[in-house]
C-alpha positions in Angstrom: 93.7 80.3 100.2 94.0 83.9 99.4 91.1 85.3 97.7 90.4 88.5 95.6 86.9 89.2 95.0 85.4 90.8 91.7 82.3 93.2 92.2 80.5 93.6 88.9 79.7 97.3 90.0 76.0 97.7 88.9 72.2 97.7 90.5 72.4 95.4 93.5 76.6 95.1 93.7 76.5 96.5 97.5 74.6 93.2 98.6 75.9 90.5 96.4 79.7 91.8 97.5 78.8 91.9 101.0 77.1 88.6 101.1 80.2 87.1 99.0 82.8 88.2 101.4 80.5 86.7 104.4 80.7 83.6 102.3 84.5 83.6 101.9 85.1 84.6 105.7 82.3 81.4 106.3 84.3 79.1 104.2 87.4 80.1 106.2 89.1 81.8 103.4 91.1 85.5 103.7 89.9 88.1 101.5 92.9 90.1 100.9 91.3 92.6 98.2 88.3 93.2 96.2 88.3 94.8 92.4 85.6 97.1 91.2 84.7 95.9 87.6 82.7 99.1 86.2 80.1 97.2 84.5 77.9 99.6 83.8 79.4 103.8 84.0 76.0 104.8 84.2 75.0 102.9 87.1 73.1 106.0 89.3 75.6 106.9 92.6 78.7 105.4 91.2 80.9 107.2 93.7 78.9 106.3 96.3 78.5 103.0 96.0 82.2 102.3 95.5 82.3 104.5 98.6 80.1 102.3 100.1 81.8 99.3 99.2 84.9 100.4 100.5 83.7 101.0 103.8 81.7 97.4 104.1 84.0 95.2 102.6 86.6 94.0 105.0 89.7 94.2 102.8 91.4 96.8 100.2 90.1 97.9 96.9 93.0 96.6 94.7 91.6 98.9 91.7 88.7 99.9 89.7 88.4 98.7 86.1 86.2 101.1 83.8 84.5 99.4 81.0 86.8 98.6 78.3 86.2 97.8 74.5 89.0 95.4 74.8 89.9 93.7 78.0 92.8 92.1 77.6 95.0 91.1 80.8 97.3 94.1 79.7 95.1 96.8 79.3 93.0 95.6 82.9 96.5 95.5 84.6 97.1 99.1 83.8 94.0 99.7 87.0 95.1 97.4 88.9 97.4 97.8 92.1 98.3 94.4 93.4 101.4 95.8 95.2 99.7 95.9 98.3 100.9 92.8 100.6 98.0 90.0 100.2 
């Protein structure tokens, strides 16, 4: 199966993504794109870690979601591209 992983971006996202997409590759599954969930804006190096991210993870940010006071599918959609092929 296909598999899009969500990275609560926060204190310690860098490992727990990296060590989720070893897990997916280990349980023969294809990451085909990983979202950044903003979970906290304040979170010190943001552009850096997404930086980081991007570089480690084996498959294409498909968009970053800031924190929203409502997140409804519509309003998360709008920072979402999923026209990439998966």
């Amino acid at each position: 199966l296909p598999v899009i992983l969500v990275v609560g971006v926060r204190l310690g996202c860098i490992n727990h993504a990296v060590l989720s997409a070893e897990a997916i590759a280990r349980d023969g599954l294809r990451l085909v794109g990983w979202v950044a969930n903003i979970v906290d804006p304040a979170t010190s190096r943001l552009d850096d870690n997404l930086a980081t991210l991007e570089q480690l993870l084996p498959a294409p940010c498909l968009g970053r979601v800031p924190r929203l006071s409502e997140a409804t599918p519509e309003a998360v959609a709008d920072y979402l591209n999923l026209t990439l092929p998966l």
